[in-house]
N, C-alpha and C positions, 0 to 999 in steps of 0.2 A: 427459572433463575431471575431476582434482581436486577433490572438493567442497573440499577447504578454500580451492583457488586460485579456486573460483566463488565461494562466499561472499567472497573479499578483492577478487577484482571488481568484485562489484554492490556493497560495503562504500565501495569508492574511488568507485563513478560515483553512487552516494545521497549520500553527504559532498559531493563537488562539487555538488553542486543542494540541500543540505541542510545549511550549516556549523554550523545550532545542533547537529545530532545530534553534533560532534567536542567542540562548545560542553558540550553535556549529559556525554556520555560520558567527557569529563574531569572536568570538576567533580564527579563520583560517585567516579568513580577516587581524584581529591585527596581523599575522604573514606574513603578505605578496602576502597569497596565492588569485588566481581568485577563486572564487568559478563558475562550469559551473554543470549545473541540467543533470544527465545522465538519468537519466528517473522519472516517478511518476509512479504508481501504484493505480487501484481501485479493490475494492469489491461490489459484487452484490449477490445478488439472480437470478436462473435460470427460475424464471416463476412468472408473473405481469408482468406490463410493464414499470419496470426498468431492466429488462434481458440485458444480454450481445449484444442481437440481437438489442434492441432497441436504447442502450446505443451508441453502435459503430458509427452508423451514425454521432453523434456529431465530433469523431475524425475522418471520414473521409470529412467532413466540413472545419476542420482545416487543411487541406491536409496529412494525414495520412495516412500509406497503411498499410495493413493486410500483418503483416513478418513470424510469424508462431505460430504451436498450440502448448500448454502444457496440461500434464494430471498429476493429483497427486492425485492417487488411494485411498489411506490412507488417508488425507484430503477429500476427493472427490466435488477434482474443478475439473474444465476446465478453459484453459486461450489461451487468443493470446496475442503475442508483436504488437507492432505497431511502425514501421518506421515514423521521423519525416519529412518534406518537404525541411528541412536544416539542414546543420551538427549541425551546431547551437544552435537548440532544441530539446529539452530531448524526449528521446522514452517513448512510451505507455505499461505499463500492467496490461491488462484487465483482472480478473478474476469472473468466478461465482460457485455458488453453488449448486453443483446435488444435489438438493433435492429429487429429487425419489428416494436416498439412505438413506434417516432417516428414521427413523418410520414412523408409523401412528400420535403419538402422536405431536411430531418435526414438519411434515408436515402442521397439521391442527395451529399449531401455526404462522408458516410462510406464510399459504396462509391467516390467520387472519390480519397478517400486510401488506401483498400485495395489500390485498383487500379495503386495505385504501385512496393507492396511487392515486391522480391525475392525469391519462392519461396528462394533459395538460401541467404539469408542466416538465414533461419527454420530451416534446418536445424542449423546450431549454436546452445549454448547459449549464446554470446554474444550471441545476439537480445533475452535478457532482460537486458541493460542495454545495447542499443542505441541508447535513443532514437529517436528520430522517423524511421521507415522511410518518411516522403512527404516532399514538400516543404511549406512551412510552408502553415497555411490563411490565408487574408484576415480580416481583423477581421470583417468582414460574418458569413464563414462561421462565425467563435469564434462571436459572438454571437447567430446563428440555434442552433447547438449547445446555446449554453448557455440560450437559453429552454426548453428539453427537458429536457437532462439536465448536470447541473454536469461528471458524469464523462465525460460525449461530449466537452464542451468541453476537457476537460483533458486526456484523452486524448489529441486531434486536436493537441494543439500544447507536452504533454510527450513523448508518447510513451511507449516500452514501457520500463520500467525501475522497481525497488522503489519503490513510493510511500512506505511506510514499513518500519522496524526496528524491534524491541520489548525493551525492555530487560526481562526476566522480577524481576519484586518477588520474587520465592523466595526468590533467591539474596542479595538484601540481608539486610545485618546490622540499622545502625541503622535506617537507611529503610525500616524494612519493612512499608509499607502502602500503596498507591497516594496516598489523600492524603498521604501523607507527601513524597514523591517530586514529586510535583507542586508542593507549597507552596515545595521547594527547587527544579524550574526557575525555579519566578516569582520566585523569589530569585533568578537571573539577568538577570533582566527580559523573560523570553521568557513569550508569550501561552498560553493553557489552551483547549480546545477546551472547552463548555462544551453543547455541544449534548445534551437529556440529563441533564443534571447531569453533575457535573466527572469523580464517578468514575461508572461505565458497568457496569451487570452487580450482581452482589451475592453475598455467599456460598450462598445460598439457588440461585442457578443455580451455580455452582462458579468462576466468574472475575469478578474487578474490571478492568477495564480504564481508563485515562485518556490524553488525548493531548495537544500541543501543538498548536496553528495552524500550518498549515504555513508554513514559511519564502517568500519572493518572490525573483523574479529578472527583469530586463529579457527582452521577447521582441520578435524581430523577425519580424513577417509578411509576407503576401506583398504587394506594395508599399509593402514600405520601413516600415510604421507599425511602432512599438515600443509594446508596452504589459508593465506591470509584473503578472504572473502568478503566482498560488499554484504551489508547486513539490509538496514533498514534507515530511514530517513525522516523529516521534517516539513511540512509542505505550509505552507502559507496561503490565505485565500481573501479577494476581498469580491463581496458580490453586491448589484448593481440593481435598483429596481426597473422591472420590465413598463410597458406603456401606461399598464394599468396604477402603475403605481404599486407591484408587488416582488417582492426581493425574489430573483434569480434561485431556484431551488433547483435546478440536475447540472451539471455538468458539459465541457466543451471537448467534446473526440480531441480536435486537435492540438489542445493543448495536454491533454491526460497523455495522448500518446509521446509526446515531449517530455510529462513528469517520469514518464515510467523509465526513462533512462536514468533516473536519477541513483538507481542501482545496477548499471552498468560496470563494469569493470573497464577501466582507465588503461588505454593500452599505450 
């Protein structure tokens, strides 16, 4: 496939579960600024055949190389960054989900929707904005999930598709600081993830990062109940050159583990 026609893909199926991102993405544009995509980000499960092992091949398809690991204990992912083939396009990050740290109960529920999956359909890269390869879980099964892990639950009933897009601070003119950027979404009236403090990282590690609250959307599970779900979000990033004099290209564990609440359910 096209990377340019895959990035305007998952671009189309994030904006449908995500209308602030077209919200934000305009309102910068009306100010002047380029908007350039510093990376995207997925979520998986670590066992079926949407795992991370299986997943990857598609972004090394699209000429992507494997740039380095993350681990976030407390969440309990595993993730790689992925370098893009041009400065030009947004870097990759891949995360999944150690499941062999839930329960038994957690377990038998996520190997129930694995078990669902189309081998076939995993082989194209339109798997990564497929959406939900089971059928939907039971309110019961959301909420055993998400006494675990927030990102099982979310998982299970968004499915596989960009959680978030990152508009790179770089490339702004006026706005050129994460707080800056942020004080003008909530000039919109759109929420700050705050987890952390607003901005995320420091120049002292080489990136700032900031995000939104993820947007909601009605869901319907399985017996008919609907409930109103965190979807997907907006992340901002400004990165910092290293000693050499070379811009900051992977990522900061402790701050991604901070972004990744940014689809929390607000209790």
């Amino acid at each position: 496939m096209d990377i340019n026609r895959f990035f305007a893909r998952l671009w189309d199926d994030y904006t449908a579960m995500t209308p602030q991102a077209r919200q934000i993405h305009d309102a910068f544009v009306a100010e002047g600024e380029t908007i350039v995509n510093d990376h995207v980000a997925f979520r998986t499960f670590d066992r079926g055949p949407a795992s991370l092992e299986a997943l990857e091949p598609h972004l090394l398809a699209l000429g992507y190389t494997r740039f380095a690991p993350y681990d976030f204990r407390e969440k309990k992912l595993r993730a790689y960054g992925y370098l893009p083939p041009a400065d030009d396009l947004p870097r990759v990050f891949l995360s999944e989900l150690k499941c062999s740290e839930l329960s038994a109960e957690a377990q038998a529920i996520i190997d129930g929707l694995v078990a669902q999956i189309d081998p076939a359909r995993v082989a194209s890269p339109e798997v990564l904005w497929a959406g939900r390869l089971w059928a939907s879980p039971s309110v019961a099964q959301y909420q055993a999930l998400m006494n675990e892990s927030e990102y099982a639950a979310w998982l299970a009933i968004i499915g596989l598709r960009a959680n978030h897009f990152t508009i790179s601070v770089n490339h702004f003119r006026r706005f050129d600081s994460v707080e800056k950027v942020l004080a003008k979404v909530e000039s919109l009236g759109l929420a700050i993830n705050a987890s952390g403090g607003r901005v995320k990282g420091s120049t002292e590690v080489l990136l700032e990062q900031g995000a939104t609250r993820a947007d909601r959307q009605p869901f319907t599970f399985a017996g008919g109940q609907v409930m109103e779900i965190p979807t997907c979000y907006y992340e901002f990033a400004r990165r910092y050159p290293d000693a050499d004099g070379h811009l900051y290209q992977g990522f900061v564990a402790a701050s991604a583990d901070k972004i990744f609440e940014s689809t929390h359910v607000q209790r």
